[in-house]
GUTOR-917992 format. One line per field, with one value per residue: residue number from 1; x, y, z of N, C-alpha, C, O, CB in turn. Coordinates in Angstrom, 1 decimal, m for minus. Glycine has a CB too. Layout:
<lumros>
n [NUM;...]
n.X [X;...]
n.Y [Y;...]
n.Z [Z;...]
ca.X [X;...]
ca.Y [Y;...]
ca.Z [Z;...]
c.X [X;...]
c.Y [Y;...]
c.Z [Z;...]
o.X [X;...]
o.Y [Y;...]
o.Z [Z;...]
cb.X [X;...]
cb.Y [Y;...]
cb.Z [Z;...]
</lumros>
This chain:
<lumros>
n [1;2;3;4;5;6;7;8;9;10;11;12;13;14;15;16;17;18;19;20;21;22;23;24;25;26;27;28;29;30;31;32;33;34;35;36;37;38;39;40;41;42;43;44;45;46;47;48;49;50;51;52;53;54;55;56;57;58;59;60;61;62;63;64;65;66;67;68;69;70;71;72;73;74;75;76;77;78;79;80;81;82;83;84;85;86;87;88;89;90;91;92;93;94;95;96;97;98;99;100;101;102;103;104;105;106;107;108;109;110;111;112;113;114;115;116;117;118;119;120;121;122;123;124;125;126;127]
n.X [m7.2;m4.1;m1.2;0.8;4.4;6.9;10.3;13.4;14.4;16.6;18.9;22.3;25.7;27.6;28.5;27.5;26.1;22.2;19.6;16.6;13.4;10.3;7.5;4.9;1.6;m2.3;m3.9;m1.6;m0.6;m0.1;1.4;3.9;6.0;8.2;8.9;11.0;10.6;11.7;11.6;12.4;12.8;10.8;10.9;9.9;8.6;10.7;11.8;13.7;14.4;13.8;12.2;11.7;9.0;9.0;11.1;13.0;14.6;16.3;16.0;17.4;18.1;20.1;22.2;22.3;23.6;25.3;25.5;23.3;20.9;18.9;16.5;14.2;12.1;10.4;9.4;8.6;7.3;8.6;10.4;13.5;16.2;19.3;21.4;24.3;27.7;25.8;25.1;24.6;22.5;21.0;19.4;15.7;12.2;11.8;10.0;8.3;6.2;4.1;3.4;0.5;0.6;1.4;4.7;7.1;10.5;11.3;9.6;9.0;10.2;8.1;5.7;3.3;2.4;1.8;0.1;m0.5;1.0;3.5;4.1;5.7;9.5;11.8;14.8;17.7;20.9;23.6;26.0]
n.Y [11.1;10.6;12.0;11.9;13.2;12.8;14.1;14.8;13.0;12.1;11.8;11.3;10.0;6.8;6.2;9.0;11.2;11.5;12.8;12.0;13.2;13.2;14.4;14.2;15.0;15.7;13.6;13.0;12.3;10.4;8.7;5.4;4.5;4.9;4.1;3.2;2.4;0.5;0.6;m1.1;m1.0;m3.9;m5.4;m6.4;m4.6;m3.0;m3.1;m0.9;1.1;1.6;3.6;4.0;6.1;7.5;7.0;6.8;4.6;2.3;0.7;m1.3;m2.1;m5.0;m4.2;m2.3;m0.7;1.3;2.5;4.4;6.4;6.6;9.1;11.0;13.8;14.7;17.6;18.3;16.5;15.0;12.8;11.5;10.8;9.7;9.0;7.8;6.9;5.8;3.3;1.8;m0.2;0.6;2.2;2.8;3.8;5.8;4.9;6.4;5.3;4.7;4.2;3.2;1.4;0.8;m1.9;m4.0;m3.2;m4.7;m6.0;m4.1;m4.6;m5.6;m4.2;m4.9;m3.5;m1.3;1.8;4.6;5.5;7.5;9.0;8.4;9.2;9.1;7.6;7.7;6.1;7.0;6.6]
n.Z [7.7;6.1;4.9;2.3;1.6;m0.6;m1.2;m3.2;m4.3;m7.7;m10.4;m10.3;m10.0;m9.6;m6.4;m5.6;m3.4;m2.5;m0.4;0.7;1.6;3.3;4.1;6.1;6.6;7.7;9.7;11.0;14.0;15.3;14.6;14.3;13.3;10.2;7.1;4.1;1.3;m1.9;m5.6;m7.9;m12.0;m12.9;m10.8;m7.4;m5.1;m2.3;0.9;2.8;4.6;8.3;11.0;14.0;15.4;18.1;19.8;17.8;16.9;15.0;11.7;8.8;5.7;4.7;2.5;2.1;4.7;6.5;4.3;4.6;5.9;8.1;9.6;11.5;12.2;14.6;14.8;12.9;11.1;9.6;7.8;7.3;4.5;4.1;2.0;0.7;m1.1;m3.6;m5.6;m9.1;m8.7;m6.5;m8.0;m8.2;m7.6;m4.9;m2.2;0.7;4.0;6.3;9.3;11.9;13.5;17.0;16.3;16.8;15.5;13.7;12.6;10.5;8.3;6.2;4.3;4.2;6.3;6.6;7.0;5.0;2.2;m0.1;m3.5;m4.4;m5.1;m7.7;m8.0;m9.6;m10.2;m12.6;m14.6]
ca.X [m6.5;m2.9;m0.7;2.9;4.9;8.7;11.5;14.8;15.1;17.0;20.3;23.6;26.6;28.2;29.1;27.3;24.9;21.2;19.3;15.3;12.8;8.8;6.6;3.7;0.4;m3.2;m4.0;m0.1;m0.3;m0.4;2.9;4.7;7.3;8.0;9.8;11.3;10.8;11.7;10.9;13.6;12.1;10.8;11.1;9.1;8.9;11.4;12.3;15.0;14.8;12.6;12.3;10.2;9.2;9.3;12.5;14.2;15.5;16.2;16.6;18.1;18.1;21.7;22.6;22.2;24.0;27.1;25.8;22.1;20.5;17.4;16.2;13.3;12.3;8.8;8.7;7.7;6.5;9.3;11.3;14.7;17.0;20.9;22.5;25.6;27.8;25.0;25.4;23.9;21.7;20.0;18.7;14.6;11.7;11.9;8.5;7.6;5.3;3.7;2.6;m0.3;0.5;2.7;5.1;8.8;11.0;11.8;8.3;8.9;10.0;6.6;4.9;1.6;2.2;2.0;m1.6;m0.2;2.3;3.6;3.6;7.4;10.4;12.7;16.8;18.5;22.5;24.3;27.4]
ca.Y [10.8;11.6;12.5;11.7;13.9;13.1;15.1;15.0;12.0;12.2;11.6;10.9;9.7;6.3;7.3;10.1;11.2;12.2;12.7;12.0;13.8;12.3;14.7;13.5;15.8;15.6;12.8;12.3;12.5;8.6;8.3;4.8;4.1;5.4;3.4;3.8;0.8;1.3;m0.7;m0.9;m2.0;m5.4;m6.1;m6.3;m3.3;m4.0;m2.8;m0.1;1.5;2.7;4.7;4.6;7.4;8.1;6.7;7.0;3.4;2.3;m0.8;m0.9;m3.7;m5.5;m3.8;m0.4;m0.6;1.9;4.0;5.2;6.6;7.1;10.5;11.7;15.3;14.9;18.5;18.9;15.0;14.3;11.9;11.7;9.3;10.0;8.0;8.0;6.0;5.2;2.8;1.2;m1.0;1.6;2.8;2.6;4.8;5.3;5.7;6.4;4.5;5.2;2.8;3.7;0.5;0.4;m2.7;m4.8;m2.5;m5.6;m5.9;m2.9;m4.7;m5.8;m3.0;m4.8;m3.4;0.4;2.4;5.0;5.3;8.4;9.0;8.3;10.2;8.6;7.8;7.3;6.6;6.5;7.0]
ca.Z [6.5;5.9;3.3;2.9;m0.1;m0.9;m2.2;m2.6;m5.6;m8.7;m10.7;m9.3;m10.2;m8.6;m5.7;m4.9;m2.5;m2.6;0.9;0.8;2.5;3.5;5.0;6.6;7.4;8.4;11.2;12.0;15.5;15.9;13.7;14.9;12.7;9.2;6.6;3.1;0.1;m3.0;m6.5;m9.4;m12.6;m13.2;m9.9;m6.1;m3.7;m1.1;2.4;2.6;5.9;8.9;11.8;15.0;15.9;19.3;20.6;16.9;16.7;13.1;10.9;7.7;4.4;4.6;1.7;2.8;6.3;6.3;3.5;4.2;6.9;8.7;10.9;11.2;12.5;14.9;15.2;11.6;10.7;8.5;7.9;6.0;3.6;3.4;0.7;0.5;m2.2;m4.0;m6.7;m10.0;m8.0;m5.8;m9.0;m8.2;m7.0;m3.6;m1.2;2.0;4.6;7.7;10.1;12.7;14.9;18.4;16.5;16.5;14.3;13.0;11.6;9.8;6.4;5.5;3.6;4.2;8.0;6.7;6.8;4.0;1.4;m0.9;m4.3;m4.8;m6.4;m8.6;m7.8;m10.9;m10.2;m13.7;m14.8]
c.X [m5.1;m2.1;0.6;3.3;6.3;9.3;12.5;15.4;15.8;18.3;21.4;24.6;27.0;28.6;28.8;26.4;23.5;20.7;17.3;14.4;11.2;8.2;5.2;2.4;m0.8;m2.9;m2.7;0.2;0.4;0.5;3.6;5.8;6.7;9.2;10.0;11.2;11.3;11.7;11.8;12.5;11.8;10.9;10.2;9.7;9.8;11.8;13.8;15.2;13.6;13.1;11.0;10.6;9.0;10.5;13.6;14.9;15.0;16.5;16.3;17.9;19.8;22.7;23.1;23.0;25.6;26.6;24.3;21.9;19.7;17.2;14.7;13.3;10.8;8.3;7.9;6.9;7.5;10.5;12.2;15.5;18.1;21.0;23.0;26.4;27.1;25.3;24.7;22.8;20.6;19.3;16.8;13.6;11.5;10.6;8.6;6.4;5.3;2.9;2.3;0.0;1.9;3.1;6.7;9.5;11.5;10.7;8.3;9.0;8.8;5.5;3.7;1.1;1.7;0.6;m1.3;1.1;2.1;3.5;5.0;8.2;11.5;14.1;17.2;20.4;22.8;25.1;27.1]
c.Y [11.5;11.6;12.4;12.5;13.5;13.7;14.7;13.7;13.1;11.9;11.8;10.2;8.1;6.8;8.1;10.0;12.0;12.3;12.9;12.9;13.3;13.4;14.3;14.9;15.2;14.7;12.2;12.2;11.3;7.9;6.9;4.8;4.7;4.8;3.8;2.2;1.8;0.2;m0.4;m1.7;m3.3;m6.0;m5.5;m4.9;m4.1;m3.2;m2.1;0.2;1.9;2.8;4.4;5.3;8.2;7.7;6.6;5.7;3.2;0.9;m0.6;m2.7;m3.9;m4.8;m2.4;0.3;m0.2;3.3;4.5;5.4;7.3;8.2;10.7;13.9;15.8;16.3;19.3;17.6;15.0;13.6;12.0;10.2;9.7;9.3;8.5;6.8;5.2;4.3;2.1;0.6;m0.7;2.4;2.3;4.3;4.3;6.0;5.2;6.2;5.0;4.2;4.0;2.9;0.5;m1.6;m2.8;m3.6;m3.4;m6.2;m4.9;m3.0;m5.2;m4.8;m3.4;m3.9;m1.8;0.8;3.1;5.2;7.0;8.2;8.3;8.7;8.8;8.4;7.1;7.0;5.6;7.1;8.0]
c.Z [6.6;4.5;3.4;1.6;0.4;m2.0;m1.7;m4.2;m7.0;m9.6;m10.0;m9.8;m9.4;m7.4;m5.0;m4.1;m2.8;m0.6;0.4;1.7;2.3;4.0;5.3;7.0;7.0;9.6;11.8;13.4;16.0;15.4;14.9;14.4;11.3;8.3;5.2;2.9;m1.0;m3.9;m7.2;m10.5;m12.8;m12.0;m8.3;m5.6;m2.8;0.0;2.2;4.4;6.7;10.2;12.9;15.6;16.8;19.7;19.7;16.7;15.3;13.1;9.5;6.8;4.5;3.8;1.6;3.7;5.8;5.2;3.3;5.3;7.3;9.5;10.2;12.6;13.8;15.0;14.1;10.7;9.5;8.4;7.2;5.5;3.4;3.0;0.2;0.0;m2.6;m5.2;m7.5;m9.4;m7.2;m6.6;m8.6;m7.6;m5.3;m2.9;0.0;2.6;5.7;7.9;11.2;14.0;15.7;17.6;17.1;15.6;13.6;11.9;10.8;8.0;5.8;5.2;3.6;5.7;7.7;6.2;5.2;3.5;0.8;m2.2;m5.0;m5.5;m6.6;m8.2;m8.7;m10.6;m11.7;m14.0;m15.9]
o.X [m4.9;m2.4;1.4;2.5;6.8;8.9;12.8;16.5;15.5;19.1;21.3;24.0;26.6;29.1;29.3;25.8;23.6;21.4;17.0;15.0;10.9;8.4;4.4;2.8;m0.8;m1.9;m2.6;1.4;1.3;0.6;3.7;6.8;5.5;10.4;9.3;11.5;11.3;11.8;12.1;11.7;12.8;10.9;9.9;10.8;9.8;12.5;14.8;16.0;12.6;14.2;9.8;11.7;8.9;10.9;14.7;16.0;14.0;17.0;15.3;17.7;20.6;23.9;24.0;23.2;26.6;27.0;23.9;22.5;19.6;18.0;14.2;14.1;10.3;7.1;7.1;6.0;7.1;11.5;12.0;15.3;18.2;20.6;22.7;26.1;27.4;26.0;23.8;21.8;19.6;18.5;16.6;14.1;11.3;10.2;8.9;5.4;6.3;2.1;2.9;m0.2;3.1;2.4;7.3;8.7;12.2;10.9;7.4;8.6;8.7;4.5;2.8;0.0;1.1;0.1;m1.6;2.1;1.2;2.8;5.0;7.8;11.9;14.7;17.1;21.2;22.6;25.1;28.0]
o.Y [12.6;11.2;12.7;12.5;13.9;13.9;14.2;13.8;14.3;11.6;12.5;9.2;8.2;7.9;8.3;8.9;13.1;11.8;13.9;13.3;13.0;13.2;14.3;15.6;14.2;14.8;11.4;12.0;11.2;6.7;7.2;5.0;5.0;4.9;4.8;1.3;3.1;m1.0;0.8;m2.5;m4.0;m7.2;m4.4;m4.4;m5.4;m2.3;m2.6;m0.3;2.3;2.4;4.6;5.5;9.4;8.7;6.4;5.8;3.6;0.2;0.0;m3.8;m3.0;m4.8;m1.7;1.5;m0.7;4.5;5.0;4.6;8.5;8.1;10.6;14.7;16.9;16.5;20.2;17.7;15.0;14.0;12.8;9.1;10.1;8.4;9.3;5.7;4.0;4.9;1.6;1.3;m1.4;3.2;1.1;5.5;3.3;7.1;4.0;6.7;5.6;3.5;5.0;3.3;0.4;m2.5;m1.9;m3.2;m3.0;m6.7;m5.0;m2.4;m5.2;m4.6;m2.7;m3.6;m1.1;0.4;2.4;5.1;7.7;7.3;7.8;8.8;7.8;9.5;5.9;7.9;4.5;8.3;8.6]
o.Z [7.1;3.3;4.3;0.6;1.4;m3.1;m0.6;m4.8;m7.2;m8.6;m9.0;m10.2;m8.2;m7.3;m3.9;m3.9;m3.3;0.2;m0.1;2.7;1.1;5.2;4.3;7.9;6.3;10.3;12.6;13.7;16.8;15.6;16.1;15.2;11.1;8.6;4.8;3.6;m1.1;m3.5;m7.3;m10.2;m12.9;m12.0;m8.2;m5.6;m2.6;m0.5;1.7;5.1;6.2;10.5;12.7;16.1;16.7;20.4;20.0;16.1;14.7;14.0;9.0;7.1;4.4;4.1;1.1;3.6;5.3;5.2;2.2;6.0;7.0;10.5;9.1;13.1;13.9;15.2;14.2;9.9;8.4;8.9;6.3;5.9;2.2;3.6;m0.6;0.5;m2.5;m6.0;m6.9;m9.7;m6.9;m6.1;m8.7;m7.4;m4.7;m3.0;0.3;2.1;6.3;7.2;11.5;15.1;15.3;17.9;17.7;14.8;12.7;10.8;10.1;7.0;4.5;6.0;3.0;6.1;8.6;5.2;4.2;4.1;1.1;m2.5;m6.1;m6.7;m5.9;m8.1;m8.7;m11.1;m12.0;m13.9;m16.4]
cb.X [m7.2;m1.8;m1.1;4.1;4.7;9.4;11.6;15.0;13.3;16.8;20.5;23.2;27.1;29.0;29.4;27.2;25.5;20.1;20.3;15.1;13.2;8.7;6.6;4.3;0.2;m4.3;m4.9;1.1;m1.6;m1.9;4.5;4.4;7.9;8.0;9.5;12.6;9.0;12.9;9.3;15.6;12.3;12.0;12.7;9.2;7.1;12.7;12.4;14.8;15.8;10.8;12.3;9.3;8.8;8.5;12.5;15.3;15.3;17.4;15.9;19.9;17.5;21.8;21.9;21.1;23.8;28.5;26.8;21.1;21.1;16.7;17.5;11.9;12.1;8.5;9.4;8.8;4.5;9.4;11.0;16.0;16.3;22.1;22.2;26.1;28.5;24.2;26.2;24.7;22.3;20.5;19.4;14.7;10.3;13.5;6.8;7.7;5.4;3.1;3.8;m1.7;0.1;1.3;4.8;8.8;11.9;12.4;7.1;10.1;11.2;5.9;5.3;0.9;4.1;3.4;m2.3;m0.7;2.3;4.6;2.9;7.8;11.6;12.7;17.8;18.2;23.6;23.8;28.6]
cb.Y [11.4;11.2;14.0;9.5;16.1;11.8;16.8;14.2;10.7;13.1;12.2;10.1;10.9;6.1;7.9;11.0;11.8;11.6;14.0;10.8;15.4;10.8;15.7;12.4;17.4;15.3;11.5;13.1;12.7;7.7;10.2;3.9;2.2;6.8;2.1;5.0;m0.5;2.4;m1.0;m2.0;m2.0;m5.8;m6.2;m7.7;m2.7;m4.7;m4.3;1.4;2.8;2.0;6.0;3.7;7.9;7.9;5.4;8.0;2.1;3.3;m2.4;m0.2;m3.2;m6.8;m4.1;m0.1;m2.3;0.3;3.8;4.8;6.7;6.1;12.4;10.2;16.4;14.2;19.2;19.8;14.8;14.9;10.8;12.8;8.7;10.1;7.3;8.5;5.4;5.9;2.3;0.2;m1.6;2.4;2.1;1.2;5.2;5.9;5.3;7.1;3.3;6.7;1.0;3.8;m1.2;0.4;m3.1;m6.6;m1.5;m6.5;m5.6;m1.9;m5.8;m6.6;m2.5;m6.7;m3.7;1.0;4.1;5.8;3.8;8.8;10.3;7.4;12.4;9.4;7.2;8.9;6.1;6.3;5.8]
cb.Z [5.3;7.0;2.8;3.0;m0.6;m1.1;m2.0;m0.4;m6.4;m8.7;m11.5;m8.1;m10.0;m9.0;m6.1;m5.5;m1.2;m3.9;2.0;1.0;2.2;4.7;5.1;8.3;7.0;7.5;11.0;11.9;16.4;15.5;13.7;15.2;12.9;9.5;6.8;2.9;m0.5;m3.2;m7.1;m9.3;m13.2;m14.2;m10.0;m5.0;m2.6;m1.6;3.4;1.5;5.8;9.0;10.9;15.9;15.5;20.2;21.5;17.6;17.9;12.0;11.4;8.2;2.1;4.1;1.0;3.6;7.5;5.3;1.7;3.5;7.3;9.4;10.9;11.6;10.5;16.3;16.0;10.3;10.2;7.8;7.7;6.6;2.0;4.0;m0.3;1.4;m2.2;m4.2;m6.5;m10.6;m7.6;m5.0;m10.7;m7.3;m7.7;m2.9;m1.7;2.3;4.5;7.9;10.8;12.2;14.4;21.1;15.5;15.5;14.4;13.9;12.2;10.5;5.7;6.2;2.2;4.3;9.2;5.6;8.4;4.0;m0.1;m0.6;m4.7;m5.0;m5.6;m9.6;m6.4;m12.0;m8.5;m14.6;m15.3]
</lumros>
């Protein structure tokens, strides 16, 4: 079993920046990739960012590219979320996923692909 916790959500300004944090423990060993969704009201979970995690290669939602960015940390199982000039629209809760399987990182936006999820923190940006 594993366990993912995030930190790092909360209010923000236009503009500003928050930076996410995932850690992953028990059975992490077998970590492939690690991705971020996030759900705004009223509306579907959706694919933000992920991370595989041995060779670090990333892919990002169109929307995203330029002002967020993926790392992770393997020597403590955790992953991270820069966002930077966040705006209105990135308003949702943001969770983290972990995938067990060797894929594509291009497979990575389908959150059916991911064994566990987190509990998810909140990003609020409002003026």
């Amino acid at each position: 079993q594993v366990q993912l916790v995030e930190s790092g959500g909360g209010l923000v300004q236009p503009g500003g920046s928050l930076r996410l944090s995932c850690g992953a423990s028990g059975h992490s060993s077998r970590i492939e990739t690690m991705g971020w969704f996030r759900q705004a009201p009223g509306k579907e979970r959706e694919f933000v960012a992920a991370i595989r995690w041995s060779e670090s290669t990333t892919y990002y939602k169109d929307s995203v590219k330029g002002r967020f960015s993926v790392s992770r940390d393997k020597n403590i199982n955790t992953v991270y979320l820069q966002m930077n000039n966040l705006q209105h629209e990135d308003t949702a809760v943001y969770y983290c996923a972990l995938d067990l399987s060797p894929r594509l990182i291009t497979s990575s936006i389908r959150s059916a692909r991911y064994d566990y999820w987190g509990q998810g923190t909140q990003v609020t940006v409002t003026s």
